[in-house]
C-alpha positions as CSV (number, residue, x, y, z in Angstrom):
1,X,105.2,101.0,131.4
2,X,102.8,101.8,128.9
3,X,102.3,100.5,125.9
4,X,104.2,101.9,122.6
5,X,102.1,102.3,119.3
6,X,103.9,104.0,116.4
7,X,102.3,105.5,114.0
8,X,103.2,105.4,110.4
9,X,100.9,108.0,108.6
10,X,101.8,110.6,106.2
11,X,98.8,112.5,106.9
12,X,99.0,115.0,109.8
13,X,95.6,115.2,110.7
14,X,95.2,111.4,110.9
15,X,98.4,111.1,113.4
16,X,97.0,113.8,115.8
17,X,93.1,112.4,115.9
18,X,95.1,108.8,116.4
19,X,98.0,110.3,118.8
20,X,95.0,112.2,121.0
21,X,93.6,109.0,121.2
22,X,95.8,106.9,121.8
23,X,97.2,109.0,124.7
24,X,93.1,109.3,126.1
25,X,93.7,105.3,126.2
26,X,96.7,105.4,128.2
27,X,99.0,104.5,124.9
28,X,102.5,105.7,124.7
29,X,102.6,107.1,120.5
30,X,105.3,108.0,118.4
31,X,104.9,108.8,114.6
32,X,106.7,108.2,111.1
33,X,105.7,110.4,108.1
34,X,107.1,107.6,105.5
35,X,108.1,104.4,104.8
36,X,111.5,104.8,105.7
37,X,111.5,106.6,109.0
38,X,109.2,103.9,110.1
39,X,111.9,101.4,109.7
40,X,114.7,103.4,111.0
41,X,111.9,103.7,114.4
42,X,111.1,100.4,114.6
43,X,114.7,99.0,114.4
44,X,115.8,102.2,116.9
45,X,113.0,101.0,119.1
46,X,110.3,97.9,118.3
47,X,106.9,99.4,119.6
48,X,104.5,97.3,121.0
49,X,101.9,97.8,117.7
50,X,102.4,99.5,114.6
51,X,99.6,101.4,112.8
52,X,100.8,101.6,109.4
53,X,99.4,103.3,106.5
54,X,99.4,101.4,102.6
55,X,100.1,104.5,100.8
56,X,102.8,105.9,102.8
57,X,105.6,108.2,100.6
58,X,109.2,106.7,99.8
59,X,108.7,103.0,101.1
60,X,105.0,101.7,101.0
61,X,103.3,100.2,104.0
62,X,102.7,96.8,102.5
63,X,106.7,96.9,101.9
64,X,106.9,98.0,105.5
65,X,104.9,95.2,106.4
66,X,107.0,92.5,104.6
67,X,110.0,94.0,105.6
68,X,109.3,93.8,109.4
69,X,107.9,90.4,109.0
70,X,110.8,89.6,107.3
71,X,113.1,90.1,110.0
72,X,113.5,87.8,113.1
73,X,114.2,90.6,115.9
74,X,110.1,91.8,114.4
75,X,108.4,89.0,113.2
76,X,105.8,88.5,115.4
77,X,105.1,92.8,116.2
78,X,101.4,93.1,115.8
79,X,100.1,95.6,112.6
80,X,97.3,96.8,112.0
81,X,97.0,97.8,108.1
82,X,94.9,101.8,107.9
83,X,94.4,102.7,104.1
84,X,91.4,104.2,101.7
85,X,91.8,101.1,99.6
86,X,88.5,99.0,100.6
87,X,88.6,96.3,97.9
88,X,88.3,92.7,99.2
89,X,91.6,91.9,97.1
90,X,93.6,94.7,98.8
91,X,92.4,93.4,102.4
92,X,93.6,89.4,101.2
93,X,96.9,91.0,100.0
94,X,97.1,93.4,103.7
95,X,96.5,90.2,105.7
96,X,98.7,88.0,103.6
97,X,101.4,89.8,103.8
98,X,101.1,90.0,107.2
99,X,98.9,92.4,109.3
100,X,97.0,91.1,112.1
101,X,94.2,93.5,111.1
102,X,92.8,96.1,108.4
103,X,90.9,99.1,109.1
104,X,89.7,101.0,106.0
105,X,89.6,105.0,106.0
106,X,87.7,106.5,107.1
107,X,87.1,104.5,110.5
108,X,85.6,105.0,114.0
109,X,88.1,106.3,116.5
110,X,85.8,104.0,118.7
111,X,86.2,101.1,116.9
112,X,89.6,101.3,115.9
113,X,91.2,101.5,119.7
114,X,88.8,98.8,120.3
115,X,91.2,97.0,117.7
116,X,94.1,98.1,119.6
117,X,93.4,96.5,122.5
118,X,91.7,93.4,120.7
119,X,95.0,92.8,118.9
120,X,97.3,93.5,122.0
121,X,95.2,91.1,124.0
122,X,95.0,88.3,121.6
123,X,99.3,88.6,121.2
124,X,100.4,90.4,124.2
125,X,98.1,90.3,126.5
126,X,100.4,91.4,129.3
127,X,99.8,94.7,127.8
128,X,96.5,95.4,128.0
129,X,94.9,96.4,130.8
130,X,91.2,95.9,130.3
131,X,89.8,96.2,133.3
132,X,88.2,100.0,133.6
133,X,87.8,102.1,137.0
134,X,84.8,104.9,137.2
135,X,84.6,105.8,141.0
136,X,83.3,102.6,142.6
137,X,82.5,101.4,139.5
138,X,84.5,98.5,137.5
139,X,84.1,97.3,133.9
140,X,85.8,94.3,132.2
141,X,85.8,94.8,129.0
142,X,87.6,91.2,128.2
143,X,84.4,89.4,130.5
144,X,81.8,92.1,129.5
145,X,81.4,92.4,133.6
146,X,80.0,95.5,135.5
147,X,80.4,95.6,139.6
148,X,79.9,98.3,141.7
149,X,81.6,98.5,145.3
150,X,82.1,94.7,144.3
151,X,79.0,93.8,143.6
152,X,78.2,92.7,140.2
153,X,75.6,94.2,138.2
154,X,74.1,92.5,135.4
155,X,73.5,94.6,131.7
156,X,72.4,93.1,128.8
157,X,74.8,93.5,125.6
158,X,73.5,96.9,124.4
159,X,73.7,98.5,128.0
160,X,77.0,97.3,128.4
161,X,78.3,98.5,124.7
162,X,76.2,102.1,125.9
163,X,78.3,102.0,129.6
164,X,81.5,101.2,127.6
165,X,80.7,104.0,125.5
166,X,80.3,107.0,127.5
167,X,83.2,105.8,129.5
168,X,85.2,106.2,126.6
169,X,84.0,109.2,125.8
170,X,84.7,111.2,129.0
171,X,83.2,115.3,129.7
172,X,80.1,114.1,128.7
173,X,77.0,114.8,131.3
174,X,74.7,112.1,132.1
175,X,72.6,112.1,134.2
176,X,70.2,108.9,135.0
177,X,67.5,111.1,136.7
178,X,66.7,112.5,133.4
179,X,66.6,109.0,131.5
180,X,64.0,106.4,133.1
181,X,61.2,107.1,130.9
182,X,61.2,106.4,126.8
183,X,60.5,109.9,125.9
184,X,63.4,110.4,128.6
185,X,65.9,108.1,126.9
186,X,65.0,110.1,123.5
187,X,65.8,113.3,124.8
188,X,69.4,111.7,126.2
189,X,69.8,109.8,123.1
190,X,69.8,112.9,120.5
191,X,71.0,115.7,122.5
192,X,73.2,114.6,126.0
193,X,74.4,111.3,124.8
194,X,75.3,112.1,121.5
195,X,74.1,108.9,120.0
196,X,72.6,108.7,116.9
197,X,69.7,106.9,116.8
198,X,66.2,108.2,117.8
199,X,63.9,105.1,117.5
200,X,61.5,103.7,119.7
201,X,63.0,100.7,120.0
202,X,66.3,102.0,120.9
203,X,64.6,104.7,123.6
204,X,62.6,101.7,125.3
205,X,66.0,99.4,125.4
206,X,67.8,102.7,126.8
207,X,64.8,103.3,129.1
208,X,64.8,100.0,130.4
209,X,69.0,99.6,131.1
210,X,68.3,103.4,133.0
211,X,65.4,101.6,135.6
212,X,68.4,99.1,136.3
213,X,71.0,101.4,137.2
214,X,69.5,104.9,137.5
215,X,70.8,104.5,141.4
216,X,73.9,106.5,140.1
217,X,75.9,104.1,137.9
218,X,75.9,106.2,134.7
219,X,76.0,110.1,136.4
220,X,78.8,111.1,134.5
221,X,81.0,113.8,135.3
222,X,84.1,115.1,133.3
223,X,86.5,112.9,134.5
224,X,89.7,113.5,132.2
């Protein structure tokens, strides 16, 4: 079964940029518009995680919070706390009352799933699934391993976080042939890859993790 994430979010372009994404990472998501209806969910139905905004209407999400930490049946359901309010205060009350994490608005979608599956894997680990398939290629994203056809191939930390990337972001081209040489890796950097950063360092790291696995590793085709 997949995992369950609810959503409690009063904004309804934040719950369809979180739902879409959720769903891309294989997440079962449901969604509560206020304080309330997320209690009447979660009681209905305990989800696997909650993402659960501070200023929701009719029943705040720090009362949320309390409230389900409060109760035996959900004591120990993992939160993670999304709100605007960044002051280190407001992150000390979050995590007191209870959330196992606290992403300010506005975040990375990137990062944010990244959270997801930290937080399921660190509390129920049964649920997360971390190990990634791309053809013949398999990435552990709990062991920071690449193999292909079985046989491991070793990236440094920025070549793996790049690999992780565009796997995450799928419909993308890339294509190795175009990305062994610095000048290369700029062009893939700014226009293909989407990344942001056009410095020569970052080109000569890129350049260099393409020379290791320009046999094919990173040809990307849209694989939604």
């Amino acid at each position: 079964m997949k995992p369950y994430v609810l959503i409690a979010e009063d904004e309804p372009p934040v719950v369809e940029l979180l739902k879409y994404n959720l769903e891309r990472e294989d997440f079962e998501a449901g969604f509560a518009s206020d304080g309330e209806e997320a209690m009447v969910m979660i009681e209905e139905r305990a989800p696997d995680l909650l993402l659960l905004d501070w200023m929701l209407p009719k029943v705040p999400g720090i009362e949320v919070c309390r409230r389900v930490r409060s109760r035996a049946e959900t004591a120990n359901l993992p939160i993670i706390m999304l709100t605007a309010r960044s002051e280190e205060a407001d992150r000390i009350r979050g995590l007191d009352t209870g959330a196992d994490d606290y992403v300010t608005k506005p975040f990375s979608t990137t990062e944010l799933m990244a959270r997801v599956r930290a937080v399921l894997r660190r509390i129920r680990p049964a649920l997360v699934e971390d190990m990634v398939q791309v053809g013949d290629i398999t990435i552990d994203r709990t062991a920071h391993t690449v193999a292909r056809n079985g046989k491991d191939i070793h990236l440094g930390p920025t070549e793996f976080r790049l690999l992780d990337h565009f796997v995450q972001h799928p419909g993308r081209v890339f294509s190795m042939s175009n990305c062994s040489t610095a000048s290369g890796a700029r062009m893939c950097t700014s226009k293909r890859a989407r990344l942001t950063s056009t410095s020569a360092a970052c080109a000569r790291r890129f350049a260099s993790m393409a020379a290791k696995i320009r046999s094919g590793l990173y040809a990307r085709q849209d694989m939604r």
